[in-house]
C-alpha positions in Angstrom: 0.0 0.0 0.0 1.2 3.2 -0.5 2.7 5.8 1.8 -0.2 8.6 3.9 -1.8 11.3 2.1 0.3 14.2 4.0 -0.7 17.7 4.9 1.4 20.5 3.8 1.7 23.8 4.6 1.7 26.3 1.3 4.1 29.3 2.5 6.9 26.6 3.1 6.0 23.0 2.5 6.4 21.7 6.2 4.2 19.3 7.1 1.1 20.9 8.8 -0.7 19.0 12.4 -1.9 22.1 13.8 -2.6 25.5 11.6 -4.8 28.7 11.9 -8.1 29.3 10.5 -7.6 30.6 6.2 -3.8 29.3 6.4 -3.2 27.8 2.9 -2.6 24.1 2.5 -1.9 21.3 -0.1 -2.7 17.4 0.4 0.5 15.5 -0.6 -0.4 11.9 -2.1 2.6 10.1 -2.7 1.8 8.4 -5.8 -0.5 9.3 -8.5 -3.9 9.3 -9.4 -6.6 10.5 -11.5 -7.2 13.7 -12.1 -10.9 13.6 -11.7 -10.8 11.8 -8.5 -9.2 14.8 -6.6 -9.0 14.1 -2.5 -11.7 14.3 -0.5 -11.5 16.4 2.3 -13.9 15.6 5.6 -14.6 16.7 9.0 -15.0 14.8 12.0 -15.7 15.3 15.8 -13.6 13.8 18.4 -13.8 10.4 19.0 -16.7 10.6 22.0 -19.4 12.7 20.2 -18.1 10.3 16.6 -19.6 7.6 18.0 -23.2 9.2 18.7 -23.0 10.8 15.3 -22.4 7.7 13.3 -25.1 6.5 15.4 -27.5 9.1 14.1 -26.3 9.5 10.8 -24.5 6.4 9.9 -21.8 8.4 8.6 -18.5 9.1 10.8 -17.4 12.1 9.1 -19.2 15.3 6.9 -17.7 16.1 3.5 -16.0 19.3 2.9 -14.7 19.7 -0.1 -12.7 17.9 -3.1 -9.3 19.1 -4.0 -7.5 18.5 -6.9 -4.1 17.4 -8.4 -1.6 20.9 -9.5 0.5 19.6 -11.6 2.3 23.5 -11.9 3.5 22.1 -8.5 6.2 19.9 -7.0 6.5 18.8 -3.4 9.4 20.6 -1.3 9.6 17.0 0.3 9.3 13.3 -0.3 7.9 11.9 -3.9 4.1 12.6 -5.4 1.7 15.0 -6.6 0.2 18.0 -4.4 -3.4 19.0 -4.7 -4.9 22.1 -5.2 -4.3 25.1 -2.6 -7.0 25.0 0.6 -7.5 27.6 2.8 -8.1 25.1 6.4 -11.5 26.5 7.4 -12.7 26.6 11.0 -16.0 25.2 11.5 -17.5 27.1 14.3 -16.3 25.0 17.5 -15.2 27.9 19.8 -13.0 26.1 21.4 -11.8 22.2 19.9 -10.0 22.1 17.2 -11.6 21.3 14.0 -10.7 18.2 12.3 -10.1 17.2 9.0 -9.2 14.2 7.3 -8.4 13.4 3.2 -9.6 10.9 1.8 -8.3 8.9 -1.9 -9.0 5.4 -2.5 -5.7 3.1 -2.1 -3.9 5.8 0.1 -4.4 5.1 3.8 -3.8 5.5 6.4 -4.5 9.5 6.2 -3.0 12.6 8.2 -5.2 14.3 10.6 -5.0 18.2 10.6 -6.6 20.4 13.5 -7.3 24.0 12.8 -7.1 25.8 15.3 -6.6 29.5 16.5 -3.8 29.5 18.8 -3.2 26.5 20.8 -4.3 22.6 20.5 -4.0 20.7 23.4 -4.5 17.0 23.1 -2.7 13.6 24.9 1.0 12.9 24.1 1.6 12.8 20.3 -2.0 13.3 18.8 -0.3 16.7 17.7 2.3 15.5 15.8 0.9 14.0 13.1 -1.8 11.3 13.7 -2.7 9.1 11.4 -5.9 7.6 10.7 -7.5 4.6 9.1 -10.8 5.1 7.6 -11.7 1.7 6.6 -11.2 0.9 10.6 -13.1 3.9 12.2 -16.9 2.5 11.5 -16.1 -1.0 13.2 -14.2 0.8 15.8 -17.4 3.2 16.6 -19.7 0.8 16.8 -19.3 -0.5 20.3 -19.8 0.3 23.8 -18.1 3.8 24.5 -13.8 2.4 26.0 -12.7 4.2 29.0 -8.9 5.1 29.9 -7.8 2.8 32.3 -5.9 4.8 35.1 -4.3 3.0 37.9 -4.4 4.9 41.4 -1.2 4.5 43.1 -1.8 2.7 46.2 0.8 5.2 48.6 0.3 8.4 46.9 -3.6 7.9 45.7 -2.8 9.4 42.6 -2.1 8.6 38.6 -0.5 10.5 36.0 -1.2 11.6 32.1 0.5 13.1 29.8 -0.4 15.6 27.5 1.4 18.0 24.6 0.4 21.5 24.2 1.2 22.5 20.2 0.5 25.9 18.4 0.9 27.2 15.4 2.0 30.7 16.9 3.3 31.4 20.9 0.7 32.2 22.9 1.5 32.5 27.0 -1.0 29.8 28.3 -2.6 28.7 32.0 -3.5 24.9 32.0 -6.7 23.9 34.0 -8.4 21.0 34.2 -12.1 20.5 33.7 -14.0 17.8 35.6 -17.4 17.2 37.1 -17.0 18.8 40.3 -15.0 21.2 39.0 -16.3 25.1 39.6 -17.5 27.6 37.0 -15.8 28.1 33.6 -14.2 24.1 34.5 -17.0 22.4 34.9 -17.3 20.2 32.2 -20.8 19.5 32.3 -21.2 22.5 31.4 -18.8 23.0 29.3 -20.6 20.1 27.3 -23.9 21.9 27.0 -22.8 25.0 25.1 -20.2 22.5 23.1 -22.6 19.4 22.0 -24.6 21.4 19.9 -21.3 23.3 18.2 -20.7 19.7 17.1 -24.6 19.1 16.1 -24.5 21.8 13.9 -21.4 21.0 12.2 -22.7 17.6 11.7 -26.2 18.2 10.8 -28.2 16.4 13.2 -30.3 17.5 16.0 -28.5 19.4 18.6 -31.0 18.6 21.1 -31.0 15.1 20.5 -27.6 14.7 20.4 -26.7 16.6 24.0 -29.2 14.0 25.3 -27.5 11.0 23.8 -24.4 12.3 25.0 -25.7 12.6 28.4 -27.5 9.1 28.2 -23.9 7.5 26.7 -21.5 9.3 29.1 -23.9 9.8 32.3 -22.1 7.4 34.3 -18.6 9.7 34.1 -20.1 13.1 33.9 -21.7 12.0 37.8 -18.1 11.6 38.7 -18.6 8.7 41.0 -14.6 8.7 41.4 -15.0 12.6 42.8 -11.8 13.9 40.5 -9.6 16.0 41.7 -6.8 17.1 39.4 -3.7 19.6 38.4 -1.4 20.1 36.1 2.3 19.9 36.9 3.4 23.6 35.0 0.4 25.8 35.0 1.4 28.6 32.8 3.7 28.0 29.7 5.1 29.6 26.7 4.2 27.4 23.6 7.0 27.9 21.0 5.2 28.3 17.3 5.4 24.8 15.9 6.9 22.8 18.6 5.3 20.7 21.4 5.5 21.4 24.7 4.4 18.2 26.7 3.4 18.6 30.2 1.5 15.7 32.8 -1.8 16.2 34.5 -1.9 14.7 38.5 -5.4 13.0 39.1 -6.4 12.3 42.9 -9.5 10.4 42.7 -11.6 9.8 46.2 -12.3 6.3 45.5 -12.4 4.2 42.5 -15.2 5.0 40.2 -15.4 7.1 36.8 -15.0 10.7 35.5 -14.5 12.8 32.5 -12.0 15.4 32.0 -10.8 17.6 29.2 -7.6 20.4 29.9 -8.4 23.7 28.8 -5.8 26.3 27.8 -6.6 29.6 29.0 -4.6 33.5 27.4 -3.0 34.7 30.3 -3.7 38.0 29.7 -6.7 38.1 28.2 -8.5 35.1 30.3 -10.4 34.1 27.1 -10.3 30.1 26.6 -8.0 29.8 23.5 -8.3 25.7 23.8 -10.3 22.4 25.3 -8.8 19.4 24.8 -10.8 16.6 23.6 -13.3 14.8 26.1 -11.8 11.7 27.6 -14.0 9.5 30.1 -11.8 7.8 32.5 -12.0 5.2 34.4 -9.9 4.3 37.9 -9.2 1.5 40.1 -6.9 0.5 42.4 -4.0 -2.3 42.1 -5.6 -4.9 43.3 -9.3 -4.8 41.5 -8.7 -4.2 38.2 -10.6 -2.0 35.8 -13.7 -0.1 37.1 -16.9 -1.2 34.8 -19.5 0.1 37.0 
């Protein structure tokens, strides 16, 4: 099979994970192909709300646009044919990243590109070029929503994960940590009722319906039976343009049990939320009883 369709940046030919709304991009496909098949270019939410809209829609991503082979072109990098320019387009989520995937029969798997406006913040390594397999995200979708497994340390009553801050300027950032029982702007249930029904509309289903299926799917961690309590190791940090700055979040759950969290990235000046991080329902037990189900 041949090598990933690649995401490049058009002002220098980089490779492009994380860019700013308009910024002007090419699809790199390492091989050719016809010229009226062009590369599809879709959207799709993060992985907890992709699994209620497939549900809805039967479809686990929204088509965007089709761009074509430039042949006036040759890639700075690496052997194939670049597509037509794209300004990367920001869909509306005020905060998450917007994500887009190409598509081109034989070519998989496929780079991942976020837009976003200052800073994405996801778990170690989703920044730096993740890479996904279409024909496996259906089956993978279909089943029962998969919890992170955390451990609690038995002495310290704590566990660790790691995450990487990326931007494609600098912005000065504050980390904080939404959870259940979090207070105000960090509580992420509430943070989940203004952002559902971003993701509705991107989609085109029901916002209403799907806020309730996302409550009905993901009750059991928004309760927070674990009662999360949580930090992040660096606060505040400078984010050099284009390089990730990885940094671990502390959890100190009451008792075993599950939670959701998601790590927000905050302008220090400013106080406006540049950044959420994707939802991730977690679930923690201690060493001797295995994973939480319940």
């Amino acid at each position: 099979m041949p090598g990933p369709l690649t995401w490049r940046r058009e002002k220098d030919g980089t490779a492009a994970t994380v860019v700013p709304p308009g910024e002007l991009v090419r699809v790199q496909v390492p091989g050719p192909f016809p010229a009226a098949a062009g590369v599809e270019v879709v959207s799709l939410p993060e992985r907890a709300l992709a699994r209620l809209v497939y549900r809805m829609t039967g479809r686990w991503a929204t088509y965007q646009t089709t761009l074509y082979p430039d042949l006036s072109v040759a890639p700075s990098a690496g052997a194939g044919v670049l597509s037509e320019r794209w300004p990367a387009g920001e869909l509306g989520l005020k905060a998450a990243a917007t994500r887009y995937l190409p598509r081109l029969e034989d070519f998989s798997p496929c780079a991942l590109l976020h837009v976003q406006t200052s800073v994405a913040v996801n778990r170690e390594g989703a920044s730096g070029g993740l890479t996904i397999d279409p024909g496996a995200v259906a089956a993978a979708l279909a089943g029962a929503p998969v919890p992170t497994p955390l451990q609690i340390n038995a002495n310290s009553g704590r566990t660790t994960m790691t995450y990487e801050a990326y931007a494609p300027r600098d912005p000065r950032i504050e980390l904080r940590v939404m959870t259940p029982s979090a207070e105000g702007d960090d509580n992420i249930n509430a943070y989940v009722g203004a952002y559902v029904p971003q993701v509705a509309e991107e989609h085109g289903v029901a916002a209403e319906e799907l806020l309730e299926m996302f409550r009905e799917e993901y009750g059991s961690y928004l309760e927070d039976s674990a009662q999360l309590g949580a930090e992040v190791d660096r606060s505040v940090i400078d984010v050099p343009a284009g390089e990730p700055v990885v940094f671990d979040v502390d959890f100190y759950p009451s008792r075993e049990g599950r939670s959701m969290v998601a790590i927000a990235a905050v302008d220090v000046e400013s106080r406006e939320v540049l950044s959420v991080s994707a939802l991730r329902p977690l679930a923690f037990s201690t060493p001797n009883s295995g994973t939480v189900d319940a």
